[in-house]
Backbone as JSON Lines, residues from 0, in Angstrom:
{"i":0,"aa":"X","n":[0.84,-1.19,0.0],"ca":[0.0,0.0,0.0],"c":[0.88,1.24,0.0]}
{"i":1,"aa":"X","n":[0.27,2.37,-1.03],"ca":[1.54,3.61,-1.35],"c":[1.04,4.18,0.02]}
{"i":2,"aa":"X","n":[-0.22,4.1,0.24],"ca":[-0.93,5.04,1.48],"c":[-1.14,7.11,1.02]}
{"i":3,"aa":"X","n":[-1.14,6.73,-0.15],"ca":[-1.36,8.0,-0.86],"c":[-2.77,8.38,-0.76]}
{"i":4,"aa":"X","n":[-3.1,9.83,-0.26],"ca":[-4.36,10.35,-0.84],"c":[-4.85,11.4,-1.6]}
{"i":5,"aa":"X","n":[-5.92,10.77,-1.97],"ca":[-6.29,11.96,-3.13],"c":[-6.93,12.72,-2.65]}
{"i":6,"aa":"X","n":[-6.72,13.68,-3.55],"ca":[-6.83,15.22,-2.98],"c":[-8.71,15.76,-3.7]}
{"i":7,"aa":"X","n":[-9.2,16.77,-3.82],"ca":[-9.93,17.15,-5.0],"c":[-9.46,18.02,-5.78]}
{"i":8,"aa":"X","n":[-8.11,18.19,-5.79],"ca":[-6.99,18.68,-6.75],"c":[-7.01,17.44,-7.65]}
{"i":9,"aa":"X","n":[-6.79,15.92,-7.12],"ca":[-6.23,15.15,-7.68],"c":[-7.29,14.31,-8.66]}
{"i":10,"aa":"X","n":[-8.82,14.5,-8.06],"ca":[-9.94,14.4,-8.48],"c":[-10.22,15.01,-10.21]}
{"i":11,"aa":"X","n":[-10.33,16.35,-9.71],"ca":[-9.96,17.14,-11.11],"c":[-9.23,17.22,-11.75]}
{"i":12,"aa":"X","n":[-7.38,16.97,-11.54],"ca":[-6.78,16.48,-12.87],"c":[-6.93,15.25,-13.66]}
{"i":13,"aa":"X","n":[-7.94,14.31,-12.65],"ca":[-8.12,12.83,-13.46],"c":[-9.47,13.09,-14.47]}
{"i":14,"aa":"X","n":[-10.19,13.95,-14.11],"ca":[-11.16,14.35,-15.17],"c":[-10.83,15.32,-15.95]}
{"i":15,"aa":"X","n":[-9.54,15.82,-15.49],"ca":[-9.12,16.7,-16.94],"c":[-8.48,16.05,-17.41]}
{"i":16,"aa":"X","n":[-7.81,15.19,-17.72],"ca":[-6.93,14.01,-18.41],"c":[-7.97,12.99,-19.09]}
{"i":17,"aa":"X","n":[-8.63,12.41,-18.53],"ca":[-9.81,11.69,-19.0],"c":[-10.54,12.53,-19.83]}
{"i":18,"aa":"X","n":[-11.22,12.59,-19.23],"ca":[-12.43,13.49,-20.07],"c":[-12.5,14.36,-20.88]}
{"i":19,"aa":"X","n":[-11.65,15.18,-20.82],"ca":[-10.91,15.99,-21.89],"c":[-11.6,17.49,-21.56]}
{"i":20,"aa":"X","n":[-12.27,17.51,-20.56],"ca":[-12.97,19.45,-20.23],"c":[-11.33,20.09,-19.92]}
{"i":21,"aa":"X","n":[-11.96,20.93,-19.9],"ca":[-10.71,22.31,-19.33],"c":[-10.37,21.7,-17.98]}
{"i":22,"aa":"X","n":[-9.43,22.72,-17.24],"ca":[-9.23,21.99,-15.87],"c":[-10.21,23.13,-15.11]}
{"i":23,"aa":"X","n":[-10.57,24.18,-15.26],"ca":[-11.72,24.83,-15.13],"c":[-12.91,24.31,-14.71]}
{"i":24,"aa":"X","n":[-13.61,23.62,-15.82],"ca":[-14.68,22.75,-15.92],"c":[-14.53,21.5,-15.41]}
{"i":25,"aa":"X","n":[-13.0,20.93,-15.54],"ca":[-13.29,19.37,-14.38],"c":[-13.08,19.81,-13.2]}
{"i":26,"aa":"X","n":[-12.97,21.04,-12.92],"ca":[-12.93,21.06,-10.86],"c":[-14.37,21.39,-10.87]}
{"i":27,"aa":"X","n":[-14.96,22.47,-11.81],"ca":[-16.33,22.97,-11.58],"c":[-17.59,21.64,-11.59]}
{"i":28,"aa":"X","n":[-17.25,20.48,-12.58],"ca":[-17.81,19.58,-12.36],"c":[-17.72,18.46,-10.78]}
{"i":29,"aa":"X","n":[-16.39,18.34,-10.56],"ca":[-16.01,17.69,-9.67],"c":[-17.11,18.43,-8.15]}
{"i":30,"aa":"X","n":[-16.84,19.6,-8.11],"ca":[-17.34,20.57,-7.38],"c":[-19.13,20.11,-6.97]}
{"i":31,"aa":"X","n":[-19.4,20.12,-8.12],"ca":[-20.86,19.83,-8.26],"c":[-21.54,18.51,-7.76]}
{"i":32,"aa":"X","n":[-20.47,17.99,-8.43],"ca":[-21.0,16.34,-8.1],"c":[-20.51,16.29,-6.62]}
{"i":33,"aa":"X","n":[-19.55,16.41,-5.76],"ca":[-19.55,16.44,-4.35],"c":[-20.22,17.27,-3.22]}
{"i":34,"aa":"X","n":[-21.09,18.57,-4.23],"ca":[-22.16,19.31,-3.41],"c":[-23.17,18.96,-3.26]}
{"i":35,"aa":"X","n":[-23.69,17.95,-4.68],"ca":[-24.65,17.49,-4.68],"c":[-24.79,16.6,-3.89]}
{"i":36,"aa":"X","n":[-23.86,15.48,-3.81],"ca":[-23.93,14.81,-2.89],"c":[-24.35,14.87,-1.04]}
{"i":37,"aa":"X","n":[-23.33,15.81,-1.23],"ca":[-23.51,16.43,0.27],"c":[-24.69,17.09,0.51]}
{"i":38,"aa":"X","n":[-25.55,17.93,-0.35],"ca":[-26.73,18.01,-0.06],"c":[-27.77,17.32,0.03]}
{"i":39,"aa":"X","n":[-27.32,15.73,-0.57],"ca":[-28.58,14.68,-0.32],"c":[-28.18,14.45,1.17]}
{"i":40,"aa":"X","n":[-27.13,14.12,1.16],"ca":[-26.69,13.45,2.8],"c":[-27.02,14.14,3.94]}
{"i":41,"aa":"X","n":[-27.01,15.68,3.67],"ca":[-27.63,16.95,4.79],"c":[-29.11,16.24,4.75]}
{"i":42,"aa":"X","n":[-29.8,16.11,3.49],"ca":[-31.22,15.89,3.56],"c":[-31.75,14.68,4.58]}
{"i":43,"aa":"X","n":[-30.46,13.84,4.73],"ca":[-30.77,12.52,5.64],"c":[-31.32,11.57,4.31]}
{"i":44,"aa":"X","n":[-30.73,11.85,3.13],"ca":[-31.3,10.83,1.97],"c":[-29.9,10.03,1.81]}
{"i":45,"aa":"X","n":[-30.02,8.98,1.63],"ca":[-29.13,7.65,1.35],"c":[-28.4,8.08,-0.66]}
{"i":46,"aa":"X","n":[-27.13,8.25,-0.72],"ca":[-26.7,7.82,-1.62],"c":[-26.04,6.9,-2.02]}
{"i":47,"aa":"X","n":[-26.87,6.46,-3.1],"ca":[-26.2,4.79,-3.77],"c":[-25.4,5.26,-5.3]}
{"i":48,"aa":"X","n":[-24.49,4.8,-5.26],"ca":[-23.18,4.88,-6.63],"c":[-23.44,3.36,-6.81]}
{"i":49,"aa":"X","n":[-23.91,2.79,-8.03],"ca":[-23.99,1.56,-8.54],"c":[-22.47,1.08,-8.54]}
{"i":50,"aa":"X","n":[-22.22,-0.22,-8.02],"ca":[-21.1,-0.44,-8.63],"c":[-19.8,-0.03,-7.43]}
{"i":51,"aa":"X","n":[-20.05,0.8,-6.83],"ca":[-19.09,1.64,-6.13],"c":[-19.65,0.97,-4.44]}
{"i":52,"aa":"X","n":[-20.74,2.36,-3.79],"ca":[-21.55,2.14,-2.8],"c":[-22.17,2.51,-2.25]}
{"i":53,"aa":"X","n":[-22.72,2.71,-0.96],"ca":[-24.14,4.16,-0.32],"c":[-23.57,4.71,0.52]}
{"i":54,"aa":"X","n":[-23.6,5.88,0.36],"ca":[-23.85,6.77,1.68],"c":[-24.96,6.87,2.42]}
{"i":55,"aa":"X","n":[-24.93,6.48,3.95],"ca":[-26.4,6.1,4.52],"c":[-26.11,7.25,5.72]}
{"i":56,"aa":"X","n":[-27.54,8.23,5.91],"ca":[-26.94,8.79,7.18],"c":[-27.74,7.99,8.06]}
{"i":57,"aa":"X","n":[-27.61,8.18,9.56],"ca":[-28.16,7.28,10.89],"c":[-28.33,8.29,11.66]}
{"i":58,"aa":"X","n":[-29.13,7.97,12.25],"ca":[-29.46,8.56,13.38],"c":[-28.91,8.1,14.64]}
{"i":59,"aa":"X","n":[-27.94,8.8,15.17],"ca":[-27.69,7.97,16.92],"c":[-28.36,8.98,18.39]}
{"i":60,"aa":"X","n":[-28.39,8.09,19.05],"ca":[-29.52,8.73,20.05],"c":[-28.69,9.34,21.31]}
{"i":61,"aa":"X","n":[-28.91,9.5,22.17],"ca":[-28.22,10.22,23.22],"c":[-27.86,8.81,24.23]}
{"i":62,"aa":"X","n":[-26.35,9.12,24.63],"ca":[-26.15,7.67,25.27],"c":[-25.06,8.36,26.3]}
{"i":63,"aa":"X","n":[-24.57,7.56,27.41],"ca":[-23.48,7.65,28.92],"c":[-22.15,7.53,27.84]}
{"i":64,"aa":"X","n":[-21.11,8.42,27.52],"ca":[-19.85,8.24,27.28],"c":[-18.87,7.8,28.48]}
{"i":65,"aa":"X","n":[-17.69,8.29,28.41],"ca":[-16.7,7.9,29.38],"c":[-15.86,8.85,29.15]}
{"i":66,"aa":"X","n":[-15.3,9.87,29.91],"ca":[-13.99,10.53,29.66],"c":[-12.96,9.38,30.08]}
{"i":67,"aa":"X","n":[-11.53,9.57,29.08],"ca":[-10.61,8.54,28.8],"c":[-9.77,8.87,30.06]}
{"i":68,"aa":"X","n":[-9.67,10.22,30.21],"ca":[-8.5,10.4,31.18],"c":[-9.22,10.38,32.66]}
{"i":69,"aa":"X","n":[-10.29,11.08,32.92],"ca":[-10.69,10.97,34.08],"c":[-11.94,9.73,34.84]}
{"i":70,"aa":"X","n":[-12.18,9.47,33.81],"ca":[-13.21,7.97,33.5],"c":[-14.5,8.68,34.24]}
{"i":71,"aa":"X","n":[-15.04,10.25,34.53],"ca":[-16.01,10.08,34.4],"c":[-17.0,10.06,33.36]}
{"i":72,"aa":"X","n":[-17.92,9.86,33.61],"ca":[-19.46,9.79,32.92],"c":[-19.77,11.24,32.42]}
{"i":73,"aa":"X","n":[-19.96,11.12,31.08],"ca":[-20.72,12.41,30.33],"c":[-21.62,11.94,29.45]}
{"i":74,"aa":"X","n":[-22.7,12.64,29.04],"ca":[-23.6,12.73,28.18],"c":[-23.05,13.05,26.98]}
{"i":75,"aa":"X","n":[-23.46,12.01,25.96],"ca":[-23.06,12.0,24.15],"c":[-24.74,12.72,23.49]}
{"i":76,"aa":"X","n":[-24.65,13.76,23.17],"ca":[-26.1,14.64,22.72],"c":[-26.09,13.46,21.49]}
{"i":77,"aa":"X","n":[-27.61,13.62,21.35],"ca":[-27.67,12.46,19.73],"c":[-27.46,13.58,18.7]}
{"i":78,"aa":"X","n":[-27.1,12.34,17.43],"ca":[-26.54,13.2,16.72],"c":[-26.41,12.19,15.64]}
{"i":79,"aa":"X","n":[-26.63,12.87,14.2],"ca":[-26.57,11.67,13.15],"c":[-25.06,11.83,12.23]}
{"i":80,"aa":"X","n":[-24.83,10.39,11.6],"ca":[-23.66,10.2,11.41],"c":[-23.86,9.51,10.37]}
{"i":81,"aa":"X","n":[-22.25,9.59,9.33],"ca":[-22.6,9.1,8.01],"c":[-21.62,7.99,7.66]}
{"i":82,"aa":"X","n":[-22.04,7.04,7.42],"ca":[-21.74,6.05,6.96],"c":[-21.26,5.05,5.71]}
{"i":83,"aa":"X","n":[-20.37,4.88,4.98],"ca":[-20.47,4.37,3.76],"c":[-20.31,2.88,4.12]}
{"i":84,"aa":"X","n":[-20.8,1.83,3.05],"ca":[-21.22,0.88,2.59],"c":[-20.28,0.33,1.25]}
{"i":85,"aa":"X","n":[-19.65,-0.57,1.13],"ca":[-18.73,-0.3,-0.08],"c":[-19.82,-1.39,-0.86]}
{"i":86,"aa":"X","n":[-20.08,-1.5,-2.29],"ca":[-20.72,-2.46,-2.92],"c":[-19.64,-3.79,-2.93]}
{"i":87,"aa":"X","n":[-20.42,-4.81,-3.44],"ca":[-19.97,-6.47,-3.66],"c":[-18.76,-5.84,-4.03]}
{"i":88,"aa":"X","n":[-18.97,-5.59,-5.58],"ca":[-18.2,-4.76,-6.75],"c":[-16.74,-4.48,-5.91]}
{"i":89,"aa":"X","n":[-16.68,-3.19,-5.39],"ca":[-15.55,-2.37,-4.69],"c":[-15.28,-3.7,-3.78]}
{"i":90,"aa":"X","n":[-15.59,-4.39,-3.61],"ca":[-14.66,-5.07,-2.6],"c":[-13.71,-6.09,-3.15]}
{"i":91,"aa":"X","n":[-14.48,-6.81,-4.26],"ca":[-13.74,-7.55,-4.78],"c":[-12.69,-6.28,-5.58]}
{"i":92,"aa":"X","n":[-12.61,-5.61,-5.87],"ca":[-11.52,-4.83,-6.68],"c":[-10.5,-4.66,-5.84]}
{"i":93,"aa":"X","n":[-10.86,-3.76,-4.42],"ca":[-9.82,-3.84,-3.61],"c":[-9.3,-4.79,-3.2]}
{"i":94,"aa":"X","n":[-9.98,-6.06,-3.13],"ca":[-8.82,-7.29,-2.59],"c":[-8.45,-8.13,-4.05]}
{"i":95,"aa":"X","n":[-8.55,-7.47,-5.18],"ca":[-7.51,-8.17,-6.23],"c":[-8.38,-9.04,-7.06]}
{"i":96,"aa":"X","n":[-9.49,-9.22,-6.73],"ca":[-10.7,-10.34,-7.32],"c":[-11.16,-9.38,-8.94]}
{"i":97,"aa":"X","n":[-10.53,-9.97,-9.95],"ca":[-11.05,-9.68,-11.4],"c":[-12.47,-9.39,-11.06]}
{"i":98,"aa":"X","n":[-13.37,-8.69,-11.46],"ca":[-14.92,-9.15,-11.33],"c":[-15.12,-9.74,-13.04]}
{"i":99,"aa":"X","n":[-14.38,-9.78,-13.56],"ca":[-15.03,-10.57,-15.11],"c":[-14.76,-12.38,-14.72]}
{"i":100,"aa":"X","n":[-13.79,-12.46,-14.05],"ca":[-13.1,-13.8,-13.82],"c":[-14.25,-14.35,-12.47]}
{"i":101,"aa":"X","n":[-14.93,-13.2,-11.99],"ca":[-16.41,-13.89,-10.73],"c":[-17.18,-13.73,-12.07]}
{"i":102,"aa":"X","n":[-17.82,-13.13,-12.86],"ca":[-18.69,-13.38,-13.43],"c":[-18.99,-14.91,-14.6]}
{"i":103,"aa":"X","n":[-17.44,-15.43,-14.77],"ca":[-17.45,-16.44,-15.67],"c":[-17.45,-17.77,-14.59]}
{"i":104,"aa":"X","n":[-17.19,-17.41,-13.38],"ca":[-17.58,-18.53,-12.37],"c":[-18.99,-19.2,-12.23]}
């Protein structure tokens, strides 16, 4: 593992190389498609990427924490939290599994 991450610098030069827009238009696109997103997920609506996976938000409720250093007891306010889901798909890719070589199985 390089342990490299991508940036949304690094986002938009792969759609300006690909895709062939300006680098203008692949950040302005890039831009869009991650606002959009984020505005379903504010909405508390589930996004699914076929192939890829969902973003699910949850709801968590108010529960007894623990301070680490002093071990007392505090109150965790509820509060919702977001979650991804990787598909079948993405998993077999990340652990090396062809998916054409599962599909001829």
């Amino acid at each position: 593992m390089s342990g490299k991450t991508i940036t949304r610098a690094d986002l938009c030069e792969a759609v300006y190389q690909k895709v062939g827009l300006s680098r203008t238009e692949s950040a302005a696109l890039v831009e869009r498609v991650l606002g959009e997103i984020t505005n379903c997920l504010e909405r508390g609506e589930t996004v699914k990427l076929s192939s890829f996976g969902s973003f699910v938000v949850r709801k968590k409720g108010q529960r007894i924490g623990r301070n680490p250093k002093t071990g007392k007891e505090v109150p965790i306010s509820p509060r919702r939290v977001m979650v991804f889901k990787p598909s079948a798909i993405l998993k077999q890719c990340i652990n090396g599994v062809d998916v054409a070589d599962e599909a001829e199985a």
